[in-house]
C-alpha positions in Angstrom: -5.4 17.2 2.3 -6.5 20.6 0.5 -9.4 18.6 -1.0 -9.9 15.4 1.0 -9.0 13.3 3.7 -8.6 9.6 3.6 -8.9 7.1 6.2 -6.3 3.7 5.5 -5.9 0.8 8.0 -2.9 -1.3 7.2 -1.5 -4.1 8.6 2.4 -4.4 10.3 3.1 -5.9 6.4 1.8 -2.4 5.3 -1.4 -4.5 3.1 -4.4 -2.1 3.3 -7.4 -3.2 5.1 -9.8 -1.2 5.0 -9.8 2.3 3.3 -12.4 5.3 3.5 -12.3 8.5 1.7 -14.1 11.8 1.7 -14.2 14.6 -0.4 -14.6 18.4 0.6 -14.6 21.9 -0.7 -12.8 23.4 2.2 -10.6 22.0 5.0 -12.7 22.9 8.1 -11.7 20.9 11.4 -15.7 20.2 12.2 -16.4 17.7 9.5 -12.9 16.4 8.8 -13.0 15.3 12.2 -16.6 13.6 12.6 -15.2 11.6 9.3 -12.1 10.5 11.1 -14.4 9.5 14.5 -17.4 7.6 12.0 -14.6 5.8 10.1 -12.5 4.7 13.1 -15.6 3.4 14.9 -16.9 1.6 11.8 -13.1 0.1 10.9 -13.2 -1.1 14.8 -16.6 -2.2 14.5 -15.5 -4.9 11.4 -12.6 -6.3 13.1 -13.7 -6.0 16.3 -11.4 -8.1 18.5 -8.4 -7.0 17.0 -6.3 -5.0 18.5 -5.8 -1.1 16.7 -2.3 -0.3 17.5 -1.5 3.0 16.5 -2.9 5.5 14.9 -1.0 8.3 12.6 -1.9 11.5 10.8 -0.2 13.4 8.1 -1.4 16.6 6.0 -0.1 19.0 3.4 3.2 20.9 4.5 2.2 24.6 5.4 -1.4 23.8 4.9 -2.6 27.2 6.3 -1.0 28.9 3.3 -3.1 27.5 0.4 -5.9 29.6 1.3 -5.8 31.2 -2.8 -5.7 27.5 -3.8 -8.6 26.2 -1.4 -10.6 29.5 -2.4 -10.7 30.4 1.5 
């Protein structure tokens, strides 16, 4: 997002799992992604065994163009 990123692992009946969620001033790559690796490894880590079977991503349409509203 413009503001955060969130982290939710759901099962195939869509109930929510687990759920992590970080806040930000800017949306830089660096730390967005060292969130996404942390959380993945500590979501594996608590139902290890289980199998992850996919992963998605979404973000903001056009992201790149809300510099004015990100104060970039």
């Amino acid at each position: 997002g413009r503001r955060s990123a969130e982290i939710v692992l759901c099962d195939f009946h869509g109930r929510v799992m687990e759920r992590a969620r970080r806040a930000y001033p800017y949306p830089a790559p660096e730390p967005i992604f060292a969130f996404i690796l942390s959380e993945i490894a500590r979501m594996r880590g608590l139902f290890a065994g289980r199998r992850i079977a996919g992963i998605g991503v979404a973000m903001p349409f056009d992201l790149w163009k809300w510099a004015e509203e990100v104060d970039a």
